[in-house]
N, C-alpha and C positions, 0 to 999 in steps of 0.2 A: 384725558389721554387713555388711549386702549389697556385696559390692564398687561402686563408684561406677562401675567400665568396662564392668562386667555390664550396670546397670541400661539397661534398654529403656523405651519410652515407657509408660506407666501405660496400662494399657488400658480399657474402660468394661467397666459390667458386663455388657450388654447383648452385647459383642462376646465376654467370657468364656465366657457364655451357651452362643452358637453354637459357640466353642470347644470345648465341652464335650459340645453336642448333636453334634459330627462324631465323636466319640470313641465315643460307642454303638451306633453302625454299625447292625450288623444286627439288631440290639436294640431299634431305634426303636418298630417295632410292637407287641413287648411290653410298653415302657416305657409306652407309652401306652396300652396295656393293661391296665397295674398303676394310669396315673392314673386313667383311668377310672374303673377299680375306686372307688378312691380316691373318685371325687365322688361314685360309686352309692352307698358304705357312709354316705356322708355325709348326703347327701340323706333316708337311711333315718330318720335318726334321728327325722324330723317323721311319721313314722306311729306308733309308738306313743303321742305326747300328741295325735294325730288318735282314735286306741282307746279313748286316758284319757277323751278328752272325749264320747264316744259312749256310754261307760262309763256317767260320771256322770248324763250329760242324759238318756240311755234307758234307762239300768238301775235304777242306786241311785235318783236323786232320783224316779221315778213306780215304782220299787220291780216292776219288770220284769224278769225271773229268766230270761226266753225266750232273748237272745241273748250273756245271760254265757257261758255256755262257745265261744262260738264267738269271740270277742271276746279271750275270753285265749288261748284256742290260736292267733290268728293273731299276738296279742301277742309267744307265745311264738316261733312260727315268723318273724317278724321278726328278733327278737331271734338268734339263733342265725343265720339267714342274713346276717346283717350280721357277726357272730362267725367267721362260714366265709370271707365273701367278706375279712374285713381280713386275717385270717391267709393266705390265697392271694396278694391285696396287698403285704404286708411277704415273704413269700419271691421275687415278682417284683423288688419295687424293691432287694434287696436282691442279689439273682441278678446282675440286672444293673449295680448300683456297681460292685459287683467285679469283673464283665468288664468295663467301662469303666475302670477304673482299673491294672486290671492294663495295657490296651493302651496308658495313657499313659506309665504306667512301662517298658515295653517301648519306649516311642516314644523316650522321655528317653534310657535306656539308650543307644540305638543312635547317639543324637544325639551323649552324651557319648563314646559310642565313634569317633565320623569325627572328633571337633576336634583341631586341632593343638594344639604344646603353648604358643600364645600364649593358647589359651582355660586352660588348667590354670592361669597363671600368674595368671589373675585370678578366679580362684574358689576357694573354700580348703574343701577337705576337710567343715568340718561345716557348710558353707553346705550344699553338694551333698548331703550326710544329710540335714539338715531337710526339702530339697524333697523327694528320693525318699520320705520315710516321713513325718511329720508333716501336710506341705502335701498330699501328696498323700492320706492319709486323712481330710484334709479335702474332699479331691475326692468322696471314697466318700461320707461324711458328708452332703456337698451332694445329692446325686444319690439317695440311698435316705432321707433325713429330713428336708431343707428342704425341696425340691422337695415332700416329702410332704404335710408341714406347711403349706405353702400352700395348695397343689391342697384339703386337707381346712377350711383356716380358709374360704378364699373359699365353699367349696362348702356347708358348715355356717352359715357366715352368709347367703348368697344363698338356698338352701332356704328355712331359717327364716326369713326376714323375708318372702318370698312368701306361705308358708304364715297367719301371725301377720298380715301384713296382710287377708287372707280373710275371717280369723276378725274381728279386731277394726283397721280401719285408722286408726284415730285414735290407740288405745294403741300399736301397732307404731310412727305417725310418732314419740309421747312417748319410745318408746326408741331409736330410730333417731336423735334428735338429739341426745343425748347424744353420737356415735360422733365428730363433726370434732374434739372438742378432745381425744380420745384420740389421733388421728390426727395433730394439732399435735403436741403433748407427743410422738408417737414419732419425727416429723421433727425436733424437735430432738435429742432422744436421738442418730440417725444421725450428726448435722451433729457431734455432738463424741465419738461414741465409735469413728469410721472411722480417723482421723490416729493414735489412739490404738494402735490393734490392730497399724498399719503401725511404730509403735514398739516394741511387743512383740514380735513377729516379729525384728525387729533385736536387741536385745538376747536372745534365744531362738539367734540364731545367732554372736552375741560366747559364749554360755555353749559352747554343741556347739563351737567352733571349741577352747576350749584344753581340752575332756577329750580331743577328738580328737590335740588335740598330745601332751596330754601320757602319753595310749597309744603312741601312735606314736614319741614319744622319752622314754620313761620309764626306756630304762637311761641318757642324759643326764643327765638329772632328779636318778637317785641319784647317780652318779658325783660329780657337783657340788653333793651334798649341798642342791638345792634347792628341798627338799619345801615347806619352811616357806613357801619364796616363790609358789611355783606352788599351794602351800593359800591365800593370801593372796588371788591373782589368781581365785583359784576363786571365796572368797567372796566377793569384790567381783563379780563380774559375776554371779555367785548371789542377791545381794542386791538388784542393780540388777533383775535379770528378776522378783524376787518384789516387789519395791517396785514396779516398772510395772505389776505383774498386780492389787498390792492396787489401785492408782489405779483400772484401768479397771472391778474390782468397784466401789468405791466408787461409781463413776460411773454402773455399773447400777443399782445399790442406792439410788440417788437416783433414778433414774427409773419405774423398777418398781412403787414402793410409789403412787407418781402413775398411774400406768397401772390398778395393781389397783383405788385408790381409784375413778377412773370407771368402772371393768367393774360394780364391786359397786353403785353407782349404777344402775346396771338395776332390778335389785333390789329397792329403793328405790323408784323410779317404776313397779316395777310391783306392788308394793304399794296404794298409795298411791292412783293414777292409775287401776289396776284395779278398788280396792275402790271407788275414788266411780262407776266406772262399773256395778258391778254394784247399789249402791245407786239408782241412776238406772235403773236395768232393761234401760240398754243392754251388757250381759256375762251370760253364764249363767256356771255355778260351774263347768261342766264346760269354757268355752272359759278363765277365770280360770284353769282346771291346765292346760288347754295352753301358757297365757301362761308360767306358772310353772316349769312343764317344760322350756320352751325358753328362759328366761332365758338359761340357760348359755349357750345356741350360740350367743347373742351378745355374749357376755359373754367367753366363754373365747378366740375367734379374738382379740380386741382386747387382751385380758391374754396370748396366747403373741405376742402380734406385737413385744412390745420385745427376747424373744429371740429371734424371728425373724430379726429386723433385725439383731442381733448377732452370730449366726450369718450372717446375706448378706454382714457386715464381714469375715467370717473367712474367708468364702470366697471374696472380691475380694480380700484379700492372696495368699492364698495360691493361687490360681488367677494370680497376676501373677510370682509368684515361678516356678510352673511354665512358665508360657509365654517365661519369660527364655531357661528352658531350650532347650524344645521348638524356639522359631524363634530360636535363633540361628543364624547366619548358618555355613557350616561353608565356609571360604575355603580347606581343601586337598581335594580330592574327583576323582573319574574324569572325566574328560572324555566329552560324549555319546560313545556307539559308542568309546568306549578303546580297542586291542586290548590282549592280554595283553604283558607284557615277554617278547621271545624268546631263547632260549637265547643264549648267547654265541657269538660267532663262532665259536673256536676248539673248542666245547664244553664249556668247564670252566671259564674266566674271561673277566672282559669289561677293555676299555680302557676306564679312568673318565680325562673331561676338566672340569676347570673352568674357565668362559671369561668373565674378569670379572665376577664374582660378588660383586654387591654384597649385604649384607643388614641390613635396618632394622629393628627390633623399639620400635614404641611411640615415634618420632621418635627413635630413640638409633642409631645406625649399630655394628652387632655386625663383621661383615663388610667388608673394601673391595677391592674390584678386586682379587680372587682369583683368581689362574691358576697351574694347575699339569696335569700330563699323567701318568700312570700304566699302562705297559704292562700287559696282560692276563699275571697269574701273578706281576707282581714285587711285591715289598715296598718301601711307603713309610714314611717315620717324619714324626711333627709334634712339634715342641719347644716348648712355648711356659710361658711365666708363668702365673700363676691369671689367666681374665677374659680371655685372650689371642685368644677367640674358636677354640678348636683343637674341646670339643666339639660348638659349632653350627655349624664343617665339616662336620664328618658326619653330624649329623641330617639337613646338607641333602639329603645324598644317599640318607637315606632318607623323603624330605619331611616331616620333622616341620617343617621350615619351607620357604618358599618362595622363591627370591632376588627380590631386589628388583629386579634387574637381572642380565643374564648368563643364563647359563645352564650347566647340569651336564648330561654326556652319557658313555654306555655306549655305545660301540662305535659311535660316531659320533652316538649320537641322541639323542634330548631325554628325559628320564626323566618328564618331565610328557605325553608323549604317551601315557602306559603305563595300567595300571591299576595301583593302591595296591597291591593284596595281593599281583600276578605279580610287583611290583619288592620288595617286601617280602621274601618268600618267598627270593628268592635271596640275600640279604644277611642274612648272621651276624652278632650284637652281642653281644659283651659290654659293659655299659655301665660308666662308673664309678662309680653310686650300683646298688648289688646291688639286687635285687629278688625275692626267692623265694615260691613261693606257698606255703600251708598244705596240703601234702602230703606226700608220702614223697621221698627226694632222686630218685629215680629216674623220678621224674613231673615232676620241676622239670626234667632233663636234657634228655627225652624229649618238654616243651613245645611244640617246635616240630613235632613228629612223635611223635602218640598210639599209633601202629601201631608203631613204632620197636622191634625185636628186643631182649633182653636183652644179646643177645651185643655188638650195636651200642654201647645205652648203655654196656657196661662197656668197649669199646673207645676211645670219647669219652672215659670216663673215667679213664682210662689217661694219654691224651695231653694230660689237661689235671691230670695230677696230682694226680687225686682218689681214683681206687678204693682209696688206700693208707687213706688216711683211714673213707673208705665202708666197707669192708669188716674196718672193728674197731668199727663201731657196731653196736649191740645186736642190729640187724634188718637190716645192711647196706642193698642200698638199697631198699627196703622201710620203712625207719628214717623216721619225719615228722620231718620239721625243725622246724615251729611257723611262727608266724603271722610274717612278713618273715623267714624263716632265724635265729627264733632258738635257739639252742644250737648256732650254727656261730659257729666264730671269722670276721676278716674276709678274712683268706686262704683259708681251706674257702669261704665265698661265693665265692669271686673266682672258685675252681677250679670250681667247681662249674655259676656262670656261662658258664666259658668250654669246658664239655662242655657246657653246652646251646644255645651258638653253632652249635658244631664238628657237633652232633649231625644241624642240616640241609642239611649238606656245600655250605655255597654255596658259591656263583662269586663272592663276594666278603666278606672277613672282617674286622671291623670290633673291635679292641680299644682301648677309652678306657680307660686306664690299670687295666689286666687284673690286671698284676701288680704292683703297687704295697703290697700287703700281704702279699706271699710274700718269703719269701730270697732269696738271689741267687743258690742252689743249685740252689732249686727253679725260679728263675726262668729258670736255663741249662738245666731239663729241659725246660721248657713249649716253649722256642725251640727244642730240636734236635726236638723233637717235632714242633714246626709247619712248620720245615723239610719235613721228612719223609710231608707227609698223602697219604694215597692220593689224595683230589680237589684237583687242582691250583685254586686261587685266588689272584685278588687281593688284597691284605693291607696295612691301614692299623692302623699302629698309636700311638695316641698313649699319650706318656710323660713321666714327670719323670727317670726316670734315662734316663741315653743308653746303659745298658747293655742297653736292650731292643731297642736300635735295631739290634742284629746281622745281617747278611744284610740290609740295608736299601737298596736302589739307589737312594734317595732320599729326603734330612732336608728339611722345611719346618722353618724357627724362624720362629714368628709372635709379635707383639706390639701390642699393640691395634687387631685387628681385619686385621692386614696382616700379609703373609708378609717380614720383614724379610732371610733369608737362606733359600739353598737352594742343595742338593750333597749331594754323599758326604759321608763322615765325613772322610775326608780332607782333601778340599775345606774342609770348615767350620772344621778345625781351622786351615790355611794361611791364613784370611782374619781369623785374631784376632779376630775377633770376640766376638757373643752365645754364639755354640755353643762359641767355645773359651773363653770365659768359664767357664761351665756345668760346662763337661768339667775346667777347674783346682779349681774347686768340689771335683767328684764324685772323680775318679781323682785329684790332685796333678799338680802339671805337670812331676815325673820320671818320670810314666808318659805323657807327649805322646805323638804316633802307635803306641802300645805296641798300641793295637786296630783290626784291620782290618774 
């Protein structure tokens, strides 16, 4: 179901419209190029039962042989230009869907790419599918075959009833008034099959959202043996999406056969209404087959118009579901004229300050009056519980969020004065949820730096205790890992991760519990490593063991949201507290000050 924090105000169709007309750009003049076309091929159609009738009245019935041939050759040459102009028609309209559509999924993309991550947190995975692909090939759909199918109903029925009125204006009104209670019957149609479609869509995104999950955690799934259940939740919302789709057939299926029924009603009256007029002498036989001829084209706009209208439903959800996208609001972004963030003072690290730093997420307070000061090149440690608020510390500092209050400062200045990508760029993460792309490991290292030398990445990889690993797989690193790093255990992620930290030597290096899935062999190699790097940084690192905290000039132990203690390891141990709490936990308290 649509998230509730997502949903934007409902838009009209009329505003989706223009929506959608800004999105063809430079295209507009073809577009209407292609409709055009569109009304000429339409229009066409009232010259050949104009030839029929010419036909019969000059040729056959006074048995006149003179302007047959010329009468069918123009037939024929109609015929065939109307054949040439649709086909040049449908590769315009169709030319241009797909550059229209492509630039909104390019627009989408970019959008999804600025949001923080308060927007990730309310839109789930196969919502955002369905819009990029679904909704939005209803975008194409609208723009290369509704749009068509109108421009062709109106201009097929306007023609022909022009023309039909010429010949005979009394039969033309007889079929002409049949057309309001077509038109009734299809306003009701709309009034109950629009709320309907906006239900299917919902349940359409309950279905994508658990095959998405249960891609995404399908070794969960086995482990806990919960095939049978997550088969269960499949078919129920499998069943719900096909029980709402048979409804909204049904609902057509009910109104259709009613729509057909008056189309074919033409038909009928112009039978009927026709024959008494040619008995009465006011119809010749030859305008009776123009009448006949052109039944359809008033007949067939009014019978495709219930699926017109069905289709306009489909593309008013789904054109609303994009535009959620499109103009949301993107609340972390460059400041007009930003400059870039500049090198660090000393050239190689910066002094991070936080100075009351409140931070709020959704009225729930994450953060509170946060301060703490960090020299350029030392190492700090953060302790805290699950939910302790340690990693939206340091997102803040690379603005995945914004503080609510206070401010975070580099070398004295405001990091909101900067631009996103200069402050980015400098700052290294290894996060605590792994991330690996579907490439070779040596492409996931080398992420942050495409150009990045071989000799480079196996150096990184070296220092974060990977190349041991890397280099017994099949292909070394060359080797694809698969789609999220799978066929890596979760220590080869971690290490892996933290050589593609390392890899764009920042001035500041950011580990959320790096090593939490390594030994504590491997994890005393990772530390004398990082001790050791050729570019000097500054280095936060949060952990659950306090064994990581070595070389650390400074422990935060936070607890709902607040730094509850802060000092060395010494220090924290002498004040009995949380940290020496922690520390009896991990070491025994016959190893007290036993680590400096």
């Amino acid at each position: 179901m649509p998230d509730a924090n997502m949903r934007l105000k409902q838009e009209t169709l009329l505003t989706q419209i223009k929506w959608l007309w800004s999105y063809i750009g430079k295209y507009k003049p073809l577009y209407i190029f292609g409709l055009f076309l569109t009304a000429i091929t339409s229009a066409l159609v009232i010259i050949n039962p104009f030839l029929q009738e010419k036909l019969i009245d000059e040729v056959i019935t006074p048995r006149n042989a003179e302007p047959l041939i010329g009468i069918l050759v123009l037939m024929l040459c109609v015929t065939l230009a109307r054949l040439g102009l649709r086909y040049l028609m449908v590769i315009i309209m169709e030319w241009v869907s797909t550059k229209s559509t492509t630039a909104i999924r390019a627009n989408m993309f970019d959008v999804v790419q600025a949001q923080d991550f308060r927007f990730f947190r309310k839109l789930k995975a196969g919502n955002m599918m369905n819009r990029m692909t679904s909704d939005l090939d209803m975008m194409r759909h609208s723009v290369a075959w509704i749009v068509y199918q109108f421009v062709d109903a109106f201009a097929l029925f306007g023609s022909s009833t022009i023309f039909l009125m010429f010949v005979n204006w009394k039969l033309a009104l007889s079929l002409i008034a049949v057309t309001p209670i077509i038109l009734l019957v299809s306003r009701r149609f709309v009034s109950r099959i629009r709320p309907r479609f906006v239900f299917l869509r919902e349940k359409l995104t309950r279905l994508s959202t658990i095959v998405t999950e249960n891609i995404d955690g399908n070794r969960v799934v086995k482990a806990f043996a919960r095939e049978p259940y997550e088969q269960q939740i499949f078919e129920e919302r499998n069943h719900a999406y096909r029980k709402t789709s048979v409804e909204n057939a049904i609902i057509s299926a009910k109104y259709n056969p009613i729509l057909e029924a008056f189309s074919q009603i033409l038909t009928v009256v112009t039978l009927v209404v026709g024959g008494i007029f040619m008995i009465q002498g006011e119809l010749t036989a030859g305008q009776y087959m123009a009448f006949s001829s052109l039944t359809w084209t008033l007949s067939n706009p009014l019978r495709m118009l219930g699926m017109l209208l069905s289709d306009l439903q489909r593309f008013h959800v789904a054109a609303n579901m994009i535009m959620e996208i499109v103009q949301s609001p993107i609340s972390i972004k460059d400041k007009p004229e930003a400059p870039d963030m500049p090198p660090p003072a000393d050239g190689h690290a910066y002094d991070i300050d936080y100075k009351n730093v409140r931070l709020d997420i959704d009225g729930q307070t994450i953060l509170d009056d946060i301060s703490f000061s960090v020299k350029a090149g030392e190492t700090i440690g953060i302790l805290g519980s699950t939910g302790s608020g340690k990693t939206s510390l340091v997102n803040m500092l690379l603005r995945f969020f914004e503080p609510t209050s206070g401010e975070v400062l580099l070398d004295g200045h405001n990091i909101g004065d900067y631009t996103l990508s200069s402050l980015r760029k400098k700052i290294g993460i290894a996060m605590q949820e792994v991330f690996l792309f579907s490439e070779s490991v040596g492409g996931n290292i080398a992420y942050g730096r495409p150009d990045m030398p071989q000799t480079e990445i196996e150096k990184v990889a070296v220092q974060a205790d990977a190349d041991s690993f890397i280099q017994r797989m099949e292909e070394g690193y060359e080797t694809l890992v698969g789609e999220r790093g799978v066929g890596l255990s979760g220590g080869q992620k971690q290490r892996v991760a933290l050589a593609r930290a390392l890899a764009i030597k920042p001035a500041i290096l950011i580990l959320d519990d790096t090593t939490s899935a390594v030994d504590s062999e491997t994890e005393t190699y990772i530390q004398e490593q990082l001790m050791s790097l050729d570019n000097h940084c500054t280095k936060i690192i949060i952990a659950q063991r306090i064994t990581s905290f070595r070389g650390a000039k400074q422990i935060l132990v936070m607890d709902g949201g607040k730094i509850i203690e802060r000092g060395t390891h010494q220090e924290l141990l002498a004040k009995k507290g949380f940290y020496h709490h922690i520390y009896q936990l991990q070491m025994g308290a016959s190893q007290e000050g036993g680590q400096g």
